[in-house]
BALO-633609 format. One line per 4 residues: their letters; for each residue z, x, y of C-alpha. Coordinates in Angstrom, 1 decimal, always signed. Layout:
N
a) Z/X/Y; ...
//
This chain:
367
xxxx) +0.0/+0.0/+0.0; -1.0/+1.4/+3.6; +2.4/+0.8/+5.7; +2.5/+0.7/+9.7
xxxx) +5.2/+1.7/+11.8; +5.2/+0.6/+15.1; +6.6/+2.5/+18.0; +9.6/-0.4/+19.4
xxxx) +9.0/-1.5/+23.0; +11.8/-3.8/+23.9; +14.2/-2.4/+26.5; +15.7/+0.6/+26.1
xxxx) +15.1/+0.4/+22.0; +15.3/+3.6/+20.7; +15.5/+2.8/+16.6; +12.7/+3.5/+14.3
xxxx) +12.1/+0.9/+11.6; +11.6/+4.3/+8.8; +13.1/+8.0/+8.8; +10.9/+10.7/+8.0
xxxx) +12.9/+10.9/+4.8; +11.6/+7.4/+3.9; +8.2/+7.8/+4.6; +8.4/+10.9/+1.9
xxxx) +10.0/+8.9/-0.7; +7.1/+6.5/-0.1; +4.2/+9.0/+0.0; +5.6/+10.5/-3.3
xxxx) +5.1/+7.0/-5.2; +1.5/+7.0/-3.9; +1.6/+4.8/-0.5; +0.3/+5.3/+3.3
xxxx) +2.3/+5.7/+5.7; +0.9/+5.1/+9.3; +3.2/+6.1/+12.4; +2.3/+5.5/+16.1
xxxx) +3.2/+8.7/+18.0; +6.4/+9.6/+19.1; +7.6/+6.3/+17.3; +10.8/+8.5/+16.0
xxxx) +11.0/+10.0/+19.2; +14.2/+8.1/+20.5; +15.6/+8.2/+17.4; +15.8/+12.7/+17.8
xxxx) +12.8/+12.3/+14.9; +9.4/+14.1/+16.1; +6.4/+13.4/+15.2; +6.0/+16.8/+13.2
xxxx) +8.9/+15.6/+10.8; +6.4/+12.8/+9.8; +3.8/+14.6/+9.0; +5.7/+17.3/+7.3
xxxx) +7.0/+14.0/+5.0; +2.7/+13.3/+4.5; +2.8/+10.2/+7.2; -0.4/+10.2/+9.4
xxxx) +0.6/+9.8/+12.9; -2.0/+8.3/+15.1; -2.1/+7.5/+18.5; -2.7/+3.6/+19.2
xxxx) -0.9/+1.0/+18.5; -3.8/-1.4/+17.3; -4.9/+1.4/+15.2; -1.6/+1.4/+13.1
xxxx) -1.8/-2.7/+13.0; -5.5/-2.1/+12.1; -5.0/+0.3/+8.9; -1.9/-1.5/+7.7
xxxx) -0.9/-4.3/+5.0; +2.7/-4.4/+6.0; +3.8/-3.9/+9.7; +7.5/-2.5/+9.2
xxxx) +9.7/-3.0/+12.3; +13.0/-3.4/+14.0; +12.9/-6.0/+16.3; +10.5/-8.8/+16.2
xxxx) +7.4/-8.3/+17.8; +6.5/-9.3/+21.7; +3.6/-11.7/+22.7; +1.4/-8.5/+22.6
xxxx) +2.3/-7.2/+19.5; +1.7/-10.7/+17.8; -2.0/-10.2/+18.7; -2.6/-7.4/+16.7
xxxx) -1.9/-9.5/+13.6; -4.4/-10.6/+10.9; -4.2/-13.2/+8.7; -2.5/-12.4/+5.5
xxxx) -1.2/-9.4/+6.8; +2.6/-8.9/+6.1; +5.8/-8.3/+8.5; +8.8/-7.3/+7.9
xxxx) +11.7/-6.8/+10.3; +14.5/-8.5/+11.8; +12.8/-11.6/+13.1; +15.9/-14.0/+14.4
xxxx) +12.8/-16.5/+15.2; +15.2/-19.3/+16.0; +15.3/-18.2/+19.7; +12.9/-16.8/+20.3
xxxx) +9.5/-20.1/+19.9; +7.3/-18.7/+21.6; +6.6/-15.5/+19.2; +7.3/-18.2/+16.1
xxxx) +4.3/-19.8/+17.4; +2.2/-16.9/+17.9; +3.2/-15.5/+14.6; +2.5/-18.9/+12.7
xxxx) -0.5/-19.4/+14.4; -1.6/-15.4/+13.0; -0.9/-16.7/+9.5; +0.9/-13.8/+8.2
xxxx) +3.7/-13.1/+5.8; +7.1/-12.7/+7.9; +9.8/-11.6/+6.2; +13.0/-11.2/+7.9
xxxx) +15.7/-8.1/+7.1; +18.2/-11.2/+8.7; +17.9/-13.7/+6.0; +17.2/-11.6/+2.7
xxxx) +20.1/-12.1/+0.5; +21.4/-9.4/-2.7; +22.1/-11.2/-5.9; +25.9/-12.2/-4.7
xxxx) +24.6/-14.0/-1.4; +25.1/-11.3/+1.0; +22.8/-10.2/+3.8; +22.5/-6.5/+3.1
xxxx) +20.2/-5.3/+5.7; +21.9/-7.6/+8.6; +25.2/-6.1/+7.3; +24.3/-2.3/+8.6
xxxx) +23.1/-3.7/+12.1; +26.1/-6.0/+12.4; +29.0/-3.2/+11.5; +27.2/-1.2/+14.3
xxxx) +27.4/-4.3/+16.5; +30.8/-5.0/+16.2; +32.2/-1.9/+16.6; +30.1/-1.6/+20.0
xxxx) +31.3/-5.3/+21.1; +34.7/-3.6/+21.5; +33.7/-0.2/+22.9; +31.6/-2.0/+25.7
xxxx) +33.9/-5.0/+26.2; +36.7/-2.4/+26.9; +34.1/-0.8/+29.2; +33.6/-3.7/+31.6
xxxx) +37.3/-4.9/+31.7; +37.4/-1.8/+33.7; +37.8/-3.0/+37.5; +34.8/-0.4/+38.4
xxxx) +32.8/-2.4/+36.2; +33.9/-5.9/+38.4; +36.6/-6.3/+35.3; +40.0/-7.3/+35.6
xxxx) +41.3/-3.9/+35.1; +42.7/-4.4/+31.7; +43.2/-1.3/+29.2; +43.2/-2.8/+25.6
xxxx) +45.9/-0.6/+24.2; +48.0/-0.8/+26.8; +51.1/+1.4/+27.7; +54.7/+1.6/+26.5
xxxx) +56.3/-1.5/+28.9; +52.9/-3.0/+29.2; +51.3/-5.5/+26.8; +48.0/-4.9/+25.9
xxxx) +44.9/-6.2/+26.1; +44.0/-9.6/+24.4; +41.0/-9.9/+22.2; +39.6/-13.0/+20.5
xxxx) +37.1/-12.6/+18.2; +35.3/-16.1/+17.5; +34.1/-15.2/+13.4; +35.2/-13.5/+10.6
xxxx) +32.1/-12.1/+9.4; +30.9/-8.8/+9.4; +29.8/-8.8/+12.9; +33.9/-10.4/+13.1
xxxx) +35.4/-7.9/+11.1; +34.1/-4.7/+12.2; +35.1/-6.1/+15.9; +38.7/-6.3/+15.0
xxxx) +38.8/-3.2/+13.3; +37.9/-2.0/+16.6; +40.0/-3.8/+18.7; +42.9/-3.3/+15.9
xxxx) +42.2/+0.4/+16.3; +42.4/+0.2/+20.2; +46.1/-1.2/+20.2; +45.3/-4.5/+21.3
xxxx) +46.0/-7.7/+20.4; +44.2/-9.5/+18.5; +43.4/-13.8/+17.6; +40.2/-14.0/+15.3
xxxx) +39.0/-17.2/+14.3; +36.7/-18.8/+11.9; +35.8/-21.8/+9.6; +35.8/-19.9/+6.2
xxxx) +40.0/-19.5/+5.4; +39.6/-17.3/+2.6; +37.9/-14.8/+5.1; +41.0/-15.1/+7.8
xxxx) +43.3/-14.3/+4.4; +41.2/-11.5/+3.9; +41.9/-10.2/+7.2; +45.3/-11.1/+7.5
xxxx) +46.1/-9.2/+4.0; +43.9/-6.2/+5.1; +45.8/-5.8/+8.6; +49.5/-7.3/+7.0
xxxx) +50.4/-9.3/+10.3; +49.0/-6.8/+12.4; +46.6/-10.0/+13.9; +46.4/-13.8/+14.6
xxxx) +44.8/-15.6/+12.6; +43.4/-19.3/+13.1; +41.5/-21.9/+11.6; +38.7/-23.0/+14.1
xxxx) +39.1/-26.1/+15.8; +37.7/-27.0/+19.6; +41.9/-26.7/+20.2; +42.9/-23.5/+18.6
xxxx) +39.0/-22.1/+20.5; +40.1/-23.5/+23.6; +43.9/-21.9/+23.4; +42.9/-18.5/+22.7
xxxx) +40.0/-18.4/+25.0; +41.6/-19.4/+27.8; +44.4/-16.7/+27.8; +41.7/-13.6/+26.8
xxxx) +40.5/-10.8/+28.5; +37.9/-10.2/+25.9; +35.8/-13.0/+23.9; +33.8/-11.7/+21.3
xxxx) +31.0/-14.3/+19.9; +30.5/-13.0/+16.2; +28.6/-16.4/+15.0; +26.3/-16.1/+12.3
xxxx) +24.1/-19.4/+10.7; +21.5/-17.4/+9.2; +18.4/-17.9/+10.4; +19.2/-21.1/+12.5
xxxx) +20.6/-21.1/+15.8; +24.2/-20.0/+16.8; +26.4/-23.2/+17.4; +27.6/-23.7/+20.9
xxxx) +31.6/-23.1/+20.2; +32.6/-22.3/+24.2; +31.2/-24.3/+26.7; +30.9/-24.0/+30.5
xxxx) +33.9/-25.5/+30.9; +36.1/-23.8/+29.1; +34.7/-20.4/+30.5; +35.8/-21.6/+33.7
xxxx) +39.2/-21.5/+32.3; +39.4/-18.1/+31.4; +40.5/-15.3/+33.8; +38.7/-13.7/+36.4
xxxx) +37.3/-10.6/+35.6; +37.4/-11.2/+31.9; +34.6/-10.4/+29.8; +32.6/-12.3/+27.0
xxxx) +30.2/-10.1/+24.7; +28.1/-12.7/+22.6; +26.7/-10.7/+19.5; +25.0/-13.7/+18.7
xxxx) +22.8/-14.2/+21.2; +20.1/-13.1/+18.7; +20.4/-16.4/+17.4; +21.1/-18.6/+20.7
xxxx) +24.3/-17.1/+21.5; +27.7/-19.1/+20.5; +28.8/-19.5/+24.4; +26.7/-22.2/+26.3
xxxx) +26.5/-19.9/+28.9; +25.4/-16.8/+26.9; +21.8/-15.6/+28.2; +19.6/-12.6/+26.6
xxxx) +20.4/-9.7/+28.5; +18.6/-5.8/+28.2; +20.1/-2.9/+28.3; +18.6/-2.0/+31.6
xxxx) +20.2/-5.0/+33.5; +22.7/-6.3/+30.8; +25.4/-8.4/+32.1; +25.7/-11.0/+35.2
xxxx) +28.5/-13.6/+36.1; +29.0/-16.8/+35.5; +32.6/-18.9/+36.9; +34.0/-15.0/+37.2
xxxx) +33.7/-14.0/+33.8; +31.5/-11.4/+32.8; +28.6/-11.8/+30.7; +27.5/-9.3/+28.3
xxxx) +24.7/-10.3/+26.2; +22.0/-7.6/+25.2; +20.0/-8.7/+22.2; +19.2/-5.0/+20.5
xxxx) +22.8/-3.8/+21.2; +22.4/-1.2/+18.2; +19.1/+0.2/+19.8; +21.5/+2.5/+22.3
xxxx) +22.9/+4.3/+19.2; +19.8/+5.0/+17.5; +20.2/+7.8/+15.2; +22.8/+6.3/+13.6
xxxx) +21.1/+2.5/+13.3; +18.0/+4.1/+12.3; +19.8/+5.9/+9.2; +21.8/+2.7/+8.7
xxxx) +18.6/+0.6/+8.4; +16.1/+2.8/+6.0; +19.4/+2.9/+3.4; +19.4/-1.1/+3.8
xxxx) +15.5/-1.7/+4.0; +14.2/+1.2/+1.7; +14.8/-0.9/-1.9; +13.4/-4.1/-0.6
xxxx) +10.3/-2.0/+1.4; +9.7/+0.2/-2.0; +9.4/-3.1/-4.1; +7.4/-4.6/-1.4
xxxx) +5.3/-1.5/-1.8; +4.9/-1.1/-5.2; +4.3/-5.0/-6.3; +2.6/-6.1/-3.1
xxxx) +3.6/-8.4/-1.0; +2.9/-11.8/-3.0; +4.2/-10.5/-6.4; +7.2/-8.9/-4.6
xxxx) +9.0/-12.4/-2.5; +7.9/-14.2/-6.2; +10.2/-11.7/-9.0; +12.7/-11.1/-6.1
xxxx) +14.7/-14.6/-4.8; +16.9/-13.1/-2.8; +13.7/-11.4/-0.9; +11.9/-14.1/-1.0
xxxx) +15.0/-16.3/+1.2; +13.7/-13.2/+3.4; +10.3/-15.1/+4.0; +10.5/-17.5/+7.4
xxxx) +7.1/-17.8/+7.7; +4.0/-17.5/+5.4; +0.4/-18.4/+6.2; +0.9/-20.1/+8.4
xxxx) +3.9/-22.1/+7.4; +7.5/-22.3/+8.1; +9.9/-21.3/+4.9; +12.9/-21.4/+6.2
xxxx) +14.9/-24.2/+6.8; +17.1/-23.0/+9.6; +13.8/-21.6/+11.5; +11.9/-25.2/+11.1
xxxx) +15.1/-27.3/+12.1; +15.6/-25.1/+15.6; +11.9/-25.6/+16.8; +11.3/-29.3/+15.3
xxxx) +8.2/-28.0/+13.0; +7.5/-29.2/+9.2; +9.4/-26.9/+6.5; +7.5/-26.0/+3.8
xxx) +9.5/-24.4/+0.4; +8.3/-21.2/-0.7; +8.7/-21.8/-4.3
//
C-alpha cells in the first residue's frame, strides 16, 4: 500500500501523524511511504531521517494525496485538504467530525473511507489511540489552567498548591475518564484540592481508592455541577461521548456564578465543548472572556508538545496502520470490529451513529 503523510496545517500544530521509525517498519513489510517536506520538522524529525528509514519525501502537498491510498493524519483535514481527496481513497486520523459539519460534508461528499483514531475500540471497549492524546491533554489542562490563574495572565492570582497557612487552589474536574484522570493526577500532584465528578460510579471508586481520600468525589447531578463549579478556581471539562457531541453540563448561567478571574479549560471542545460557552480557540490566540471567567479552549492542545504526542501516537496508530496496510483498507475494518467502530464515514455514507445524530444525516451500519 502507498501511504501519505501530510505535513499538519492547523495552528501552531507541530505533531506528525508517523515517526521515521514507523515509516521503516512499514517500508520493511514492503509498503510506500510518501512524506511532504519538512512534515516531521516540528516534531525535531528532518526530512533526512525519512529517507534514511526509505520514505520518499516530496514537495507538494497534492502530490502526496495524489500517489497515496491511505492519507495518514493527525488532525482532520481543513476545507482545502478535503479537496485533494478521491473517491475511494482512505483517511485515517483523529476526525472528531461531530463539530466540525462543514468538513463532514466535504469529506462525505469526496466518498472516501474515514476512519477515526477517536472512535476505534481494542477488544475490551477501550479507545486506544484517543487514550495517548487524552493523557497528554490532561496533564496539560492542569499545567495551563495553573498558568492563567496567574494575575499576569488576567487570573485571580491563585497558586494551586498553596502555602503553609493558605489553602490551595480548587480544582473541579467535570469526568472521570482518561482525559479526567490524568487531570487530577496533575492537579493531585500540584497540592490542590481536588472535586471530580462523573456519571460512571465505579470510575469515581477507582479514583477514590487510587488517591485513598486524597479527593472529592461526586456523582453528577446539575446540583452537585453547580456546587463545585461555583466555588472553583479551575474547571476542567473532560467529557467524552465518542464520536457524538459533548453534552452541555455548565451553562452560561452558572459560569456567571463562578469567581472572577477563574479559569475553565474545556478539553472537550473537540467534540462541542461541555461548557455552553466553550468556543474553539488556537494556540496563537487561545483564550478570551466570558462573565469574567477565563476561557481556555484550544482544540489540538497536544500539538504544542509535539515530540512527545508524536511518539505517543505512532505506538497507538502503528498496529491498526500495519493491518490497514497489509490487508487493505476494505479487508482490514471487515476482520477487525473494533477498527471498523473506527469507520464514520465510508463512500459516501455516514457509519457512525453519534456523527449522523449531531448533523441530522441518515446513518447507514457498516456491517
Amino acid at each position: 500500500m502507498v501511504i501519505g503523510i501530510p505535513k499538519e496545517i492547523k495552528d501552531h500544530e507541530y505533531r506528525v501523524s508517523l515517526t521515521p521509525d514507523g515509516a521503516e517498519s512499514l517500508r520493511r513489510k514492503g509498503h510506500d511511504v510518501w512524506v511532504e517536506a519538512s512534515a516531521g520538522v516540528g516534531s525535531g524529525f528532518p526530512d533526512e531521517e525519512y529517507r534514511k528509514a526509505g520514505a520518499t519525501i516530496v514537495g507538494s502537498k497534492v502530490e502526496v494525496f495524489e500517489k497515496s491510498e491511505l492519507i495518514l493524519k493527525v488532525k482532520e483535514p481543513t476545507l482545502p485538504e478535503c479537496a485533494l481527496f478521491r473517491p475511494g481513497q482512505g483517511l485515517f486520523t483523529y476526525l472528531h467530525l461531530a463539530a466540525v459539519p462543514d468538513v463532514a460534508k466535504e469529506l462525505l461528499n469526496r466518498k472516501i473511507t474515514a476512519i477515526a483514531y477517536e472512535t476505534t475500540e481494542a477488544k475490551d471497549g477501550s479507545l486506544p489511540m484517543l487514550r495517548p492524546m487524552s493523557e497528554i491533554a490532561g496533564r496539560m489542562s492542569i499545567q495551563i489552567g495553573a498558568q492563567y490563574l496567574e494575575k499576569t495572565h488576567g487570573g485571580r492570582g491563585v497558586l494551586l498548591g498553596g502555602v503553609p497557612g493558605v489553602e490551595p487552589g480548587r480544582v473541579v474536574v467535570l469526568g472521570a475518564g482518561v482525559v479526567g484522570a490524568s487531570a487530577v493526577r496533575m492537579a493531585v500532584g500540584l497540592g490542590a484540592q481536588v472535586t471530580v465528578i462523573n456519571l460512571d460510579i465505579e470510575r469515581l471508586r477507582v479514583l477514590d481508592d487510587q488517591y485513598h481520600g486524597r479527593i472529592v468525589t461526586r456523582a453528577a447531578s446539575a446540583a452537585a455541577i453547580e456546587e463545585a463549579v461555583c466555588v472553583a478556581d479551575l474547571v476542567i471539562g473532560a467529557v467524552l461521548v465518542p464520536g457524538a457531541k459533548a453534552p452541555k453540563l455548565v451553562s452560561r448561567a452558572l459560569v456567571s456564578q463562578m469567581k472572577p478571574g477563574s479559569v475553565i479549560v474545556d478539553v472537550s471542545v473537540d467534540q462541542g465543548g461541555c461548557v455552553e460557552t466553550t468556543r474553539p480557540t488556537t494556540h496563537s490566540d487561545p483564550v478570551y472572556l466570558v462573565e469574567g471567567v477565563i476561557h481556555y479552549c484550544v482544540a489540538n492542545m497536544p500539538g504544542i508538545v509535539p515530540r512527545t504526542s508524536t511518539y505517543a501516537l505512532t505506538n497507538a496508530t502503528m498496529p491498526y496502520l500495519m493491518h490497514l496496510a497489509s490487508e487493505g483498507i476494505e479487508r482490514a475494518i471487515r476482520s477487525d470490529p473494533g477498527l471498523a467502530k473506527g469507520v464514520n464515514l465510508k463512500e459516501g455514507k455516514v457509519t457512525h451513529a453519534g456523527v449522523a445524530e449531531s448533523h441530522g444525516l441518515p446513518f447507514t451500519p457498516l456491517l
